[in-house]
N, C-alpha and C positions, 0 to 999 in steps of 0.2 A: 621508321626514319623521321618521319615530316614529325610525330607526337618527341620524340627524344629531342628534335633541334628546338619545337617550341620551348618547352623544359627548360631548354639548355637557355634559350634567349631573354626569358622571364629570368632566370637566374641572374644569368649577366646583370639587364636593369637592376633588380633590386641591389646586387651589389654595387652598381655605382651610386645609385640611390643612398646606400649609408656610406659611400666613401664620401659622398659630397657634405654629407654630414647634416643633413637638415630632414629624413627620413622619418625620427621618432620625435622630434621637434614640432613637424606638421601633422602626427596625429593630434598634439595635446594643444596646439594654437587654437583659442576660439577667436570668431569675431566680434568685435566690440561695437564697429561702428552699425549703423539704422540700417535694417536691411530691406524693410518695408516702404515701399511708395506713399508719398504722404495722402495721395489720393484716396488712399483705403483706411485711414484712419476715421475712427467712430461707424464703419459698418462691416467690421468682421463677426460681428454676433448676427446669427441668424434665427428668426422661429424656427424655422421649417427642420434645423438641423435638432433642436431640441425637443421639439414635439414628437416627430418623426422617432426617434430614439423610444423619447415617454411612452409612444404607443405601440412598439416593436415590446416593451417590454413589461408591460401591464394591460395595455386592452386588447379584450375581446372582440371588441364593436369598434370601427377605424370608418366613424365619419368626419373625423377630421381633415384628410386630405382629399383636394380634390379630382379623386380620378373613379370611374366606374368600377363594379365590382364584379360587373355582370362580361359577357363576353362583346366583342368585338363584331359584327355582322358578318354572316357567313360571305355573302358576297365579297369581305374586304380580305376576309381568311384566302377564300380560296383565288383571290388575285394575286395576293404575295406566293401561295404557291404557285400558280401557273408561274412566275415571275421568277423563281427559283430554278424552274426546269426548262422552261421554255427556249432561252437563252444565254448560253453562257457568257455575254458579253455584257451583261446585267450584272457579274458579280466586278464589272470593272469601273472607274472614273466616268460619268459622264458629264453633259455639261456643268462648271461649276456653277451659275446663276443660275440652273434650274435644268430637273431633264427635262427633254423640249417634249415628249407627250405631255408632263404633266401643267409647265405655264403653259401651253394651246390650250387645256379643257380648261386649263384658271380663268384664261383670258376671254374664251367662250362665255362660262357662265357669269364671269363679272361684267361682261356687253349684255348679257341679259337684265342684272342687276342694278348698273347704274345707268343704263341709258346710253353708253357711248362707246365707240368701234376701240379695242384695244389691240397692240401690239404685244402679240406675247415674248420677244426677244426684250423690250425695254418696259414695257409697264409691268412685270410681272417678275419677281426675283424670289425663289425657292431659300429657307433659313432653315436652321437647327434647331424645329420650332417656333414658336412666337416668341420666345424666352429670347432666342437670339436674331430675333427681327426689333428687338425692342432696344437690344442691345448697338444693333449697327443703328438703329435710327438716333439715338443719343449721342453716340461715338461722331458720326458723321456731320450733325448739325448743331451742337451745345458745344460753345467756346468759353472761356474763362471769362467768368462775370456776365453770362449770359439767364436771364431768369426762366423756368418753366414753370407753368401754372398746371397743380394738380389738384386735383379735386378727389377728396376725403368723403368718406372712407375710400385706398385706393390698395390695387394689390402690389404685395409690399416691393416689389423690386423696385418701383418705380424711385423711390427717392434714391437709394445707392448709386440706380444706373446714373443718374440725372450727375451728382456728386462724383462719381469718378470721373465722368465729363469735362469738370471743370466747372459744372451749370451750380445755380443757388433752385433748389425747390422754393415754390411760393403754395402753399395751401390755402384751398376755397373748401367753405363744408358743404356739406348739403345738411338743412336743416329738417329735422322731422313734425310734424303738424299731426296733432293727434287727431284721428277719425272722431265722428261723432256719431252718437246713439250705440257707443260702446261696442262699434264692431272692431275687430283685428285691426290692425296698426299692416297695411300695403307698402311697401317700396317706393311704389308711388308718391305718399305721403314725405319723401324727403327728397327735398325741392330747394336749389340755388334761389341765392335772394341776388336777383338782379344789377341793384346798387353795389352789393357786396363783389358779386364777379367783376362786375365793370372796374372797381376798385384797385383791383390786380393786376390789371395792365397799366405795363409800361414803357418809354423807352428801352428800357433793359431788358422785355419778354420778349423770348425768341421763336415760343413754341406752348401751346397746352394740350395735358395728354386727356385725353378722353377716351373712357370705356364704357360700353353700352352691348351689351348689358354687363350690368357692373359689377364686379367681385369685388365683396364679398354681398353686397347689398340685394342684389339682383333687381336692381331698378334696370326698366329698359326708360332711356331718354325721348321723350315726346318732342313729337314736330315741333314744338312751340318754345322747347327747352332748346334743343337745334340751332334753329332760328337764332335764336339769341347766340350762343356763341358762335354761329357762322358772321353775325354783324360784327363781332365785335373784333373774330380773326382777319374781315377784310379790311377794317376802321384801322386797326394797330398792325396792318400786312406780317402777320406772325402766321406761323405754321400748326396746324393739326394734326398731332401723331393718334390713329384713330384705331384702340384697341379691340376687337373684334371677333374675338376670339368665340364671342359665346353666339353668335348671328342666329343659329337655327334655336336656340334651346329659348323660343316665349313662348309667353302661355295666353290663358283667358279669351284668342282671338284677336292679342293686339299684335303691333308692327314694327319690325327692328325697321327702323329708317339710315339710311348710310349718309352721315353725313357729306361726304364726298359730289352725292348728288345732289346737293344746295346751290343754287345758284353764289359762283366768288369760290368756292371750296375744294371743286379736284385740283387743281393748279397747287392748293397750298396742303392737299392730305395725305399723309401712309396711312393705305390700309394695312391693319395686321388681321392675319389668319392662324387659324391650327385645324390641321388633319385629328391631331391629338383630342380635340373639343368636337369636331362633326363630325368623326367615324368611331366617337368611344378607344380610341387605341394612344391612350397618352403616352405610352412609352416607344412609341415610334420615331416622337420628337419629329415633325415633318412640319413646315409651317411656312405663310410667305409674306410676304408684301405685294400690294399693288396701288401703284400711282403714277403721275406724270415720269418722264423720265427724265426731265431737269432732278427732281429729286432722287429718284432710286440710281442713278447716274453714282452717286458719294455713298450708298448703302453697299455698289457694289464693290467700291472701293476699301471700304471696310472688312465685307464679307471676302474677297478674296484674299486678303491679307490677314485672317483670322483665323476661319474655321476650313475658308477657301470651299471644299465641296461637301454634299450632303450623299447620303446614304441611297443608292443606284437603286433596289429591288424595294427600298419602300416608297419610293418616291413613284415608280414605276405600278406599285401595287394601288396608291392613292390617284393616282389619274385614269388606271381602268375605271375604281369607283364612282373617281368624279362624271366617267363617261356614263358608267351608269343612271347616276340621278340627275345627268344631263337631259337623257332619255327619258327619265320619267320625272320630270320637272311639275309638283304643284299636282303630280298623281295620288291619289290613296298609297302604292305598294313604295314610296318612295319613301327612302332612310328619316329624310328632311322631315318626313309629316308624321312618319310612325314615331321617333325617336321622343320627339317634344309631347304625343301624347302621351306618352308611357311614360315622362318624366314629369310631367304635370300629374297623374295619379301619383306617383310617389310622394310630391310637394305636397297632394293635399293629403295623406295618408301619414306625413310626418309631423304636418300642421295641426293636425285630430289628433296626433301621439304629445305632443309637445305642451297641448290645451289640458290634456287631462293628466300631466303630473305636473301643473301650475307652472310653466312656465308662460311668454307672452310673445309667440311668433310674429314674426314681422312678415306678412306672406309675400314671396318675390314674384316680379312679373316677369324673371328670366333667369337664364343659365342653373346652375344647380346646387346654388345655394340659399342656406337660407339660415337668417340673426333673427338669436329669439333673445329677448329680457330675461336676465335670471334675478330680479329684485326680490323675489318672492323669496328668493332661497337664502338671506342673509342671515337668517337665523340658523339655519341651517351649517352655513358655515359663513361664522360671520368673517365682516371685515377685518384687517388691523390696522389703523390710522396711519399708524407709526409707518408700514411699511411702502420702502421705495417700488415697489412691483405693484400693479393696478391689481384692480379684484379680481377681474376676467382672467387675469394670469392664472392665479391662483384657485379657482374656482375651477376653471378647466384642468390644471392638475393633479386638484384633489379628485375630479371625477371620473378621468384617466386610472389614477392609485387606487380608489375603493370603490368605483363604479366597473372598470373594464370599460367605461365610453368615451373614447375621445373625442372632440372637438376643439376647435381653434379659438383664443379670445378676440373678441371684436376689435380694441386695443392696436393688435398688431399692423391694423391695417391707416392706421395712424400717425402724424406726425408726433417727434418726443415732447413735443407741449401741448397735444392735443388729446392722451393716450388717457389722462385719468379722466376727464370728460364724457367718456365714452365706454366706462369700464364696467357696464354692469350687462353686455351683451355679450354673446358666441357666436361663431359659426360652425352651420352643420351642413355637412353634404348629402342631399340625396339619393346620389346618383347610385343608390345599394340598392339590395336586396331586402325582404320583410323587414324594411324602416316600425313598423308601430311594432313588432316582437324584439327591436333592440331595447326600446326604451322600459318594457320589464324592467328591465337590470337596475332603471335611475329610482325611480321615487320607493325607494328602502324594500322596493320587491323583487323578489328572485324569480326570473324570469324563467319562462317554458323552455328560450329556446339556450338555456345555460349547459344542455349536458347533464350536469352530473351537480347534486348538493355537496359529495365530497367538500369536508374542510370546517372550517370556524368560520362561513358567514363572514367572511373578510366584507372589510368597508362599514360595515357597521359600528366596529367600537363599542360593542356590547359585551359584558360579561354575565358568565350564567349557566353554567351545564344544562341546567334541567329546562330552562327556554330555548337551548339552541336545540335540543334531543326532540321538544315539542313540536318547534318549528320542522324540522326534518321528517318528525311522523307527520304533518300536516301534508307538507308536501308531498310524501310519500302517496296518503290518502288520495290526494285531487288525483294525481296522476292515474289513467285507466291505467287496469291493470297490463294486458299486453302490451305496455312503453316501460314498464318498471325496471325489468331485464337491461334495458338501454341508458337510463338516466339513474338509477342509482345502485353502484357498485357496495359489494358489500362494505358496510360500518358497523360498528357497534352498538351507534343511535338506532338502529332500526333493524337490530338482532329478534327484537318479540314484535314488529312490525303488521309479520306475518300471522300473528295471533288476533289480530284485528278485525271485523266483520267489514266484507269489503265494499265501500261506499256505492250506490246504486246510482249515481248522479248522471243527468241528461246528455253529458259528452263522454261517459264509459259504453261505448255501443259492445254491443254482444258479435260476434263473427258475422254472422248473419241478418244484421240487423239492417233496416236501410236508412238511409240518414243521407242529406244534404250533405253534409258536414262532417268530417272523423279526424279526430288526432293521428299523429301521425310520427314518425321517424325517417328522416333518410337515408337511406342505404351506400355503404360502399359499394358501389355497381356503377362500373365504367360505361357511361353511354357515347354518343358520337356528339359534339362539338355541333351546339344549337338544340341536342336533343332533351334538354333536364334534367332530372333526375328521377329515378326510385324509391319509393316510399312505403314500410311499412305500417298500415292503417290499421292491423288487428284483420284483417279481409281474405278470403282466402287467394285473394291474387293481390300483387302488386300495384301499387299507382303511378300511372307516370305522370309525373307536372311538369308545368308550364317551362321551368327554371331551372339551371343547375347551381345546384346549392350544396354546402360543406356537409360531409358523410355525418352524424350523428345529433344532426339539428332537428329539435322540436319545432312541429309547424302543423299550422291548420292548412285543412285542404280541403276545397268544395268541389264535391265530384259533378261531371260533367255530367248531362242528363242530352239526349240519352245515348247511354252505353251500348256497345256492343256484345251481346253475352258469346259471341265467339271470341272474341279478342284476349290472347292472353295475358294482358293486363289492364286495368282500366286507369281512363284518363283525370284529370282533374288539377285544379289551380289553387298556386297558394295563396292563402287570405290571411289579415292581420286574426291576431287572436283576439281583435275585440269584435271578429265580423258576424261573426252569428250573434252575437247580446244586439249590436246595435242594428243589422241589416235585418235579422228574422225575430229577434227578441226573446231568443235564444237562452237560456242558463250555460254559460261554459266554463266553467271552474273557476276557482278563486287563487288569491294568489298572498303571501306569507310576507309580513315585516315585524321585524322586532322595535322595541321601544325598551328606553333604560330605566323607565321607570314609570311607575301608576300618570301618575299629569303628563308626561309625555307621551301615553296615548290619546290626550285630547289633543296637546298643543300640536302635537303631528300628522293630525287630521289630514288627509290626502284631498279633502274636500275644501274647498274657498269657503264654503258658509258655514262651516263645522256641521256636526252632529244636531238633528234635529229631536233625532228620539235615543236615550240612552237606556240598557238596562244591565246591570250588576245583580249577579248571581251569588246568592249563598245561603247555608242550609239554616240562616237565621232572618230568612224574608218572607214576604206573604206568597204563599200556595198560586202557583202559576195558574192554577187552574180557574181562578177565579179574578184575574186580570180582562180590562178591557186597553185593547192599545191603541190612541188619537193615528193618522195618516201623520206618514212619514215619507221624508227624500231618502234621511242618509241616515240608518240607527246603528247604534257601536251597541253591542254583548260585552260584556266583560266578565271573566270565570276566574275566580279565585284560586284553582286547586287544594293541593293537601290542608295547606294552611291558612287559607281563604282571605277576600280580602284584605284582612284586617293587617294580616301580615304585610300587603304591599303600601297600605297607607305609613305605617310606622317606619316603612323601609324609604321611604319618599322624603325626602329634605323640602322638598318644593309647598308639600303639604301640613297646612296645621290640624286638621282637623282629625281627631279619634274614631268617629263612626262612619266608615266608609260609604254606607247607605246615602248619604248628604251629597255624595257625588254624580248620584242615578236619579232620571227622570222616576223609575221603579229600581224598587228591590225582593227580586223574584227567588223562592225557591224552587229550581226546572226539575231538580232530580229527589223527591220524598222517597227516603226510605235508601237513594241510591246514591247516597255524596261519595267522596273521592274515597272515604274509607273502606268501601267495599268493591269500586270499579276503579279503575284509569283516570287519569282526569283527559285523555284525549277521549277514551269512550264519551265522558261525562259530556263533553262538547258537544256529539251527534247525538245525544238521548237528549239535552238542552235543547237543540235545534229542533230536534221530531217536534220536543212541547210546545217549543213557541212554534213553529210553523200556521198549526192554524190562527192563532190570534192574530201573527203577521198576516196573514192572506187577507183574514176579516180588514185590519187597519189600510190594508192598499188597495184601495176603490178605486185608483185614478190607472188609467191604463198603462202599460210599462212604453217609454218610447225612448228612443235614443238622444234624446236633447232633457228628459228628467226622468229616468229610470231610477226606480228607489233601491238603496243599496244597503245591506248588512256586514259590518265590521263584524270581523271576532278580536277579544284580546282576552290575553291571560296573563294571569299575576304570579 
């Protein structure tokens, strides 16, 4: 009855609908007039919505956004469940400024923090994130034709919000000072010029935002830096919106200072926070403010008329934790003091990765980013004058498209007049997993932890069957044999693969063998949440590590000493794969790049100083046997195959020269009697290498160490 009368009453409607005669009329009516608030003009293009896409749809490797990769603390886990069961009255509304556990432990630990007794019903106001603490801070205080002063490099919402306000942005830079005696380029090293800040205020400044530590820069702000903009906000009685976000993540032993606690400064500061940033769980979106309550007084005004309340059981999950590392305050087992050293190894672990395929990190003294120069790589892909997009745009696209790595350009974090100034930096996140086995992937090498060779060597822009087939049995080769099964599925390139004498090299361990160190596989095998993962090392029991990491990743592992020979699996932790060359001085495989042609395996030198010692191969050079070879850093081989190298000089545009030999320090023949026309030319490679090995051995007198290990290229024509 009740379904037939609806029926019947929707009927009715529509037919008065066309008796009134305007029914098919108002499908086809569009609107003409502006539908858009003029507010939002010039900031409906976002990075984050483009990048974000770029790397959903080409990379592998996602340090571009800034969120962990790694899990959330079990501690924070298993509060949101109690939080879930506990109480049913958790999955209902609770207070909208905040559920009152979680501003109490805020207001606790920020009496700890800054020195003074807080109220947590008005100093302390729970947001939708810092995203939307930042939001009601603008909304609530920026009037039309009111100025804010932001300081550059800044993350990027800052100018939109500032603009939909009504407010005009004023940009101050931080200027960079180059170290001296050629050490790394600090965070530190970009420094407000005093006259210049001072310069920016004015009658018309209402507020300047500050963050510390800074995204994307990872500068943390010094007392002294402080200081000065504390003078200057009581001199010109303007407000401090004080971004905060990253407060625990420093490094080296230095000190977030809170502005707030400056003499002149709580009266005029919002603090911002995130749950998101101090417990790893960005997508919780939990976040606050704390300040006088003359100001959060118009925040809450804001927020109750916006988003009005925040999420019951995460909010309630976040002030158990807070209670926790209330409890253990400035302890060892505390989040605060574990989180930052384990993010301080990754910074310097991506610093060492970034150094050796020539880029020029900027090392941060906080949060978890970190801008490296990529000048080095304009040849690589170079600039275009002509175009309206900065390099960084572009650069980061390209490495996105044929790298699999994303990251953010520096650029973005930029005013639109200040963006090509700035445009030969990135940013990258650390806050992953094996940071130095992503960057395999960038400097034209195919990295360990890829999976699988499957395919055409994308990103390269090389053509060639018989160098990509090469390249593939190369790989094939380094690989121990019990990973082969894992990383490379049947092709065609590597159908007689199996016909190859299998390389004996220092990181192929035999089952039984014992070793520091073993390659490795990780296994689809479900463990518990905190527990890492499974790894097959070639051993006859499983590994467990440190980490939980994605099922089919190649990774180094150094096993724990000592083992349990009861245990039915043994333990062990992931290391970069450059840890055993540079920690034990180790031999551990090599790794494969193509070049388009003969001079482009010099000009592509992965080395800053090029090639010290060169030697080219072929069956019309002096008898290796009788070579004595000078010390060397870094020497390149190059092996001609079937048609040697005469063929790739003539095949070279770049080069004038007819007798290849004019290219090589020496011109060796490695294989008498055994050229390509009766072996392989990948055979030809390791019988070349047996011959030179000892003359190399004889030429490197100087001890191998990690700051000048001498290195051999191979290439082939």
């Amino acid at each position: 009855m009740l379904r037939r009368a609806g029926l019947s009453l929707r009927h009715f409607l529509l037919e008065r609908k066309g008796s009134a005669g305007y029914s098919s009329c108002s499908r086809e009516a569009k609107m003409s007039r502006l539908v858009q608030a003029r507010r939002l003009e010039g900031i409906d293009k976002n990075i984050w919505v483009e990048f974000v896409k770029l790397a959903a749809t080409y990379s592998k490797v996602n340090l571009g956004q800034g969120f962990p990769d790694f899990p959330a603390p079990d501690f924070l886990q298993e509060a949101l469940r109690r939080a879930l069961g506990e109480n049913h009255m958790l999955h209902q509304y609770t207070r909208g400024f905040g559920h009152p556990p979680l501003v109490k432990v805020l207001a606790q630990f920020f009496e700890k923090l800054l020195g003074r007794e807080l109220d947590p019903m008005t100093n302390v106001m729970v947001t939708v994130g810092a995203y939307q603490a930042l939001f009601c801070c603008f909304q609530a205080f920026v009037d039309e034709g009111d100025e804010v002063i932001v300081i550059e490099p800044f993350f990027d919402c800052y100018e939109p919000m500032v603009k939909m306000a009504g407010g005009t942005p004023v940009f101050v830079p931080l200027r960079p000072k180059a170290p001296k005696d050629g050490k790394l380029m600090s965070s530190a090293d970009w420094q407000l010029d005093p006259a210049e800040l001072a310069s920016k205020f004015s009658a018309k400044t209402k507020a300047i935002v500050l963050n510390s530590p800074n995204n994307p820069l990872g500068k943390v702000f010094s007392r002294g830096e402080l200081e000065l903009i504390a003078e200057l906000c009581v001199k010109h009685d303007i407000l401090c919106i004080s971004d905060e976000v990253y407060e625990w993540l420093v490094y080296d032993g230095r000190q977030h200072i809170r502005i707030a606690s400056l003499p002149g400064m709580w009266d005029r500061t919002v603090i911002i926070g995130s749950a998101g940033k101090t417990f790893s769980a960005t997508g919780w979106k939990v976040g606050w403010t704390v300040g006088p309550d003359r100001l959060l007084q118009h925040l809450r005004t804001v927020h109750q008329n916006s988003v009005y309340h925040c999420a019951t059981v995460a909010q309630e999950a976040v002030a158990q934790s807070f209670q926790r590392e209330l409890r253990l305050y400035g302890k060892p087992d505390s989040y605060f003091v574990q989180l930052p050293r384990e993010l301080q190894r990754k910074r310097d672990l991506l610093v060492q990765s970034l150094v050796a395929v020539g880029m020029k990190p900027i090392v941060p003294e906080g949060t978890y980013f970190l801008v490296a120069d990529i000048s080095e790589f304009k040849s690589d892909v170079p600039d275009v004058p002509s175009s309206d997009e900065p390099y960084d745009y572009r650069f980061a696209k390209w490495m996105i498209k044929n790298k699999g790595l994303a990251a953010i350009p520096l650029s973005a974090f930029y005013s639109e007049g200040h963006k090509n100034s700035h445009s030969n930096f990135i940013r990258f996140c650390f806050a992953k997993t094996l940071i130095p086995s992503y960057f395999c992937a960038f400097n034209h090498i195919f990295c360990q932890t890829n999976g699988s060779v499957e395919g055409d060597f994308e990103g390269i822009g090389r053509k060639g069957k018989a160098c990509v087939q090469l390249a593939r049995i190369l790989q094939y080769l380094e690989c121990p044999q019990y990973l082969r099964k894992s990383f490379f599925p049947k092709h065609k390139d590597l159908q007689y693969a199996g016909l190859l004498n299998p390389l004996d090299s220092p990181h192929h361990m035999r089952v039984d063998e014992a070793s520091e160190y073993r390659e490795g596989v990780v296994l689809n095998r479900p463990t518990k949440p905190g527990r890492g993962s499974f790894v097959n090392c070639g051993m006859r029991k499983e590994v467990q590590i440190d980490r939980q990491l994605t099922p089919g990743l190649r990774v180094t592992v150094r096993l724990e000493e000592p083992q349990n020979p009861e245990a039915k699996v043994q333990k062990g932790t992931v290391v970069s794969s450059q840890h055993p060359r540079t920690a034990s001085g180790l031999y551990w495989g090599y790794s494969v790049r193509l070049a388009s042609c003969l001079s482009a395996v010099f000009s592509e030198c992965p080395f800053k100083e090029g090639y010290d010692l060169s030697i080219g191969t072929s069956e019309r050079g002096s008898s290796v046997d009788q070579v004595t070879l000078p010390s060397f850093r870094h020497a390149l081989v190059v092996f001609g195959g079937l048609e040697g190298l005469e063929a790739g000089v003539d095949a070279d545009p770049n080069l004038e020269i007819t007798n290849p030999s004019a290219l090589f320090d020496f011109y060796l023949n490695t294989c008498p009697g055994q050229g390509s026309r009766t072996i392989r030319t990948e055979e030809a490679l390791l019988i070349s290498l047996s011959a030179l090995r000892p003359h190399i051995h004889k030429a490197v007198k100087a001890p191998v160490t990690a700051e000048g290990r001498e290195t051999t290229d191979l290439g082939s024509s």
